[in-house]
N, C-alpha and C positions, 0 to 999 in steps of 0.2 A: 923415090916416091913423087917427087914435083915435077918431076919430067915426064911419069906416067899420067899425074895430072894435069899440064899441061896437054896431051894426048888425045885426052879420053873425051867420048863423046858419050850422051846417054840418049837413050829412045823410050819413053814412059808411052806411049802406045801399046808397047809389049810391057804391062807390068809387071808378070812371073820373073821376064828378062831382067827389067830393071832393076826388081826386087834382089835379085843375085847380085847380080855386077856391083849397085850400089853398097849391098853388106859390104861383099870383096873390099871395096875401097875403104870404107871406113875402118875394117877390122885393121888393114893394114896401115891406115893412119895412124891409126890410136896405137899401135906397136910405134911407130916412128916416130919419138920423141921430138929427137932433134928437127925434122920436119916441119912439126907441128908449131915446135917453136917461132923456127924462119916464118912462117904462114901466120902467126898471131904478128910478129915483131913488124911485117910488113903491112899487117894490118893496122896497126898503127899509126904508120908513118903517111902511108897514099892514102890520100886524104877520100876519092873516089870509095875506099872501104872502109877507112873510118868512118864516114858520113852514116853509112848504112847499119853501123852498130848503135844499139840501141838499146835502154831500159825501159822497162815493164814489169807491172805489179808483181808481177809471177813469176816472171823470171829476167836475165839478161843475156843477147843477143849480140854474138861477135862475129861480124862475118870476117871470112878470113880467106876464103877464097870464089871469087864471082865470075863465070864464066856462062851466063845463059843462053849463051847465043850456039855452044854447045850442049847443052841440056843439064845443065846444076849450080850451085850455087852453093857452100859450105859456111857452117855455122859452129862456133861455140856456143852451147846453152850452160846457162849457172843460174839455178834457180835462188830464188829471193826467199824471204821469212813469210811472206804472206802467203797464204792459202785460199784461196775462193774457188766454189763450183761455179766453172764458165766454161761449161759444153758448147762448144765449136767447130767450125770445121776450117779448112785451108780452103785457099786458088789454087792451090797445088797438090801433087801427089811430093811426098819424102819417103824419108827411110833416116830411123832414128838409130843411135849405138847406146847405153849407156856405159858410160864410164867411171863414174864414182855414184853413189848412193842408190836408187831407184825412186818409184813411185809407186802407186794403187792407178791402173787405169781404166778407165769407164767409158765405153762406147756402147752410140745412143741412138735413138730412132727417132726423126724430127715428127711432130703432130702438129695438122694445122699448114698453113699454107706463107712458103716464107714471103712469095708475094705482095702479102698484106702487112709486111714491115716497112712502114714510111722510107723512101730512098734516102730523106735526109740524115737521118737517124746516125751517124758513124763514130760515136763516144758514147761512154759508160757514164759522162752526166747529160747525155741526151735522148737517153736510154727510155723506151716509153714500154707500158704494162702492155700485153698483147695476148691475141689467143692462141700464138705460137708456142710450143712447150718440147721439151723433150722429156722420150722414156729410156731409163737406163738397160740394154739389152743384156750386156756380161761384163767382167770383170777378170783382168787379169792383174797380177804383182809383175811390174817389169823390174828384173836386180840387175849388178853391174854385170855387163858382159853380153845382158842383152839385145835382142836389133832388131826391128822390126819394119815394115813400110805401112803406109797408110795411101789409100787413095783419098783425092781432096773431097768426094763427095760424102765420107763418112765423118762423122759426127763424137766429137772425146772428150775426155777432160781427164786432165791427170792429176794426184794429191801428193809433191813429190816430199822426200827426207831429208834433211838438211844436207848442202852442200854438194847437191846432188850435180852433176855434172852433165852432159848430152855431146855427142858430133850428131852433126844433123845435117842430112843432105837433100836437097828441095828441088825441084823440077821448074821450068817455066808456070807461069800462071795460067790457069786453063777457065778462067773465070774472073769476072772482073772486082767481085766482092765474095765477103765468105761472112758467116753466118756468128753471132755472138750470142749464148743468150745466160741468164745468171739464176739459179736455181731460187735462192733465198727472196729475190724478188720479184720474180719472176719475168720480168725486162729482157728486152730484145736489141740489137743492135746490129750495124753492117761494118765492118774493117773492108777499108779498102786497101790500095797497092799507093804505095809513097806517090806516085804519080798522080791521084787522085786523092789524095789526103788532103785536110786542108793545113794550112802552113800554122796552125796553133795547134794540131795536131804532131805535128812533126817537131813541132819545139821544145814540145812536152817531154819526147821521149831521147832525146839528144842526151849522149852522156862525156864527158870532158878527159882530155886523154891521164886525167889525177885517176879519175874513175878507172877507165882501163886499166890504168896500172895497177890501180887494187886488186883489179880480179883475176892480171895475169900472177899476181902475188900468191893469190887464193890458188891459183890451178896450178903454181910449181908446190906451195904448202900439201896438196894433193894427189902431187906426183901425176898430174895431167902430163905438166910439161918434164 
C-alpha cells in the first residue's frame, strides 16, 4: 500500500477520474491496517506532518501523508463533541471515506455575493453579520463505508455521531480562501491556507504529541487502526 502511495499521482482536472482512483485508494487504505498505522506513527514523529496536524472545534485533523506536488494529501478526521452549522466550502476538491460512525450532510447554495466579505475577516471572532447567506439544497445520511468527492466550489456542512471517524483525501489548493459562514448567527468569514494564516491563528489550533496520542488511542479503541 505505501509503495503504491508513494507512486501515485492524481489529476483533479478530470474529476469523474479523480473521483474513482481517489475511492480505490482510500477503500484500500482503510482495509490496510497495518499501513495506516506506519502512516499515523510516522506522522508523529516528522515533525514537517506533525506540524500540519491540527484541532478544530468540529473536528480533528491528522495528516498522515503529504505529497502535493503530486496531487493529494491524506488526513485522518475524528470528529469532536461539538456540533455547529458552519456551511463551507474548501480551496480544494477531496474525496471523503467514512469509517466509523457517520453524519447528516447538507449542501448549499451560497446567496449574495461572497465579494462583499471584508478580506480581513479570517476567524470566527472576527466574524462580521453580512448579506451573505446560504440555502440548504439536499440532504444526505453519509454511514460507515461511505465515500464520496466534493468539488471545492460547493458549499456543506456536516452534523456528524460521535466518534465518527473520516480518511480524507484533498487535492492541491485551487483558490486562495474558501468561504465560512454560521447559520445561528448569521456571520461570515474567510479560512485561508497555513501560508496565509496569521501566526495567532496557527497557534490556536496546534495540538501536542499527548493529544495525538489520545486519538491514536481512540482509533485503535475503534478498530481504525
Amino acid at each position: 500500500m505505501l509503495d503504491a502511495l508513494n507512486r501515485m499521482t492524481i489529476d483533479w482536472s478530470d474529476l469523474p477520474k479523480a473521483r474513482q482512483q481517489t475511492k480505490e485508494v482510500l477503500l484500500a487504505l482503510a482495509e490496510d491496517k497495518q499501513a495506516l498505522g506506519e502512516l499515523l506513527a510516522r506522522a508523529r514523529e516528522e515533525e514537517d506532518l506533525f506540524d500540519k496536524c491540527e484541532h478544530h472545534k468540529l473536528l480533528d485533523k491528522l495528516v498522515v501523508y503529504d505529497a502535493l506536488d503530486r496531487g493529494f494529501r491524506i488526513r485522518v478526521h475524528v470528529s469532536t463533541d461539538d456540533h455547529r452549522d458552519r456551511p463551507h466550502d474548501h480551496r480544494f476538491s477531496f474525496t471523503s471515506l467514512i469509517m466509523r460512525g457517520g453524519y447528516r450532510h447538507v449542501r448549499h447554495q451560497l446567496v449574495g455575493r461572497a465579494e462583499d466579505i471584508p478580506d480581513d475577516v479570517q476567524n470566527d471572532w472576527e466574524a462580521r453579520d453580512t448579506d451573505v447567506r446560504v440555502v440548504p439544497l439536499f440532504v444526505t445520511n453519509e454511514v460507515e463505508g461511505n465515500c464520496y468527492t466534493l468539488h471545492h466550489n460547493e458549499i456543506h456542512t456536516t452534523f456528524t455521531t460521535p466518534n465518527t471517524v473520516s480518511l480524507f483525501l484533498r487535492g492541491p489548493a485551487e483558490k486562495e480562501r474558501s468561504i465560512i459562514t454560521e447559520r445561528e448567527t448569521g456571520k461570515v468569514w474567510w479560512r485561508f491556507g497555513e501560508d496565509k494564516e496569521k501566526e495567532s491563528r496557527r497557534a490556536s489550533k496546534r495540538i501536542s504529541k499527548e493529544y495525538f496520542d489520545d486519538l491514536a488511542q481512540r482509533l485503535r479503541a475503534l478498530e481504525v487502526l
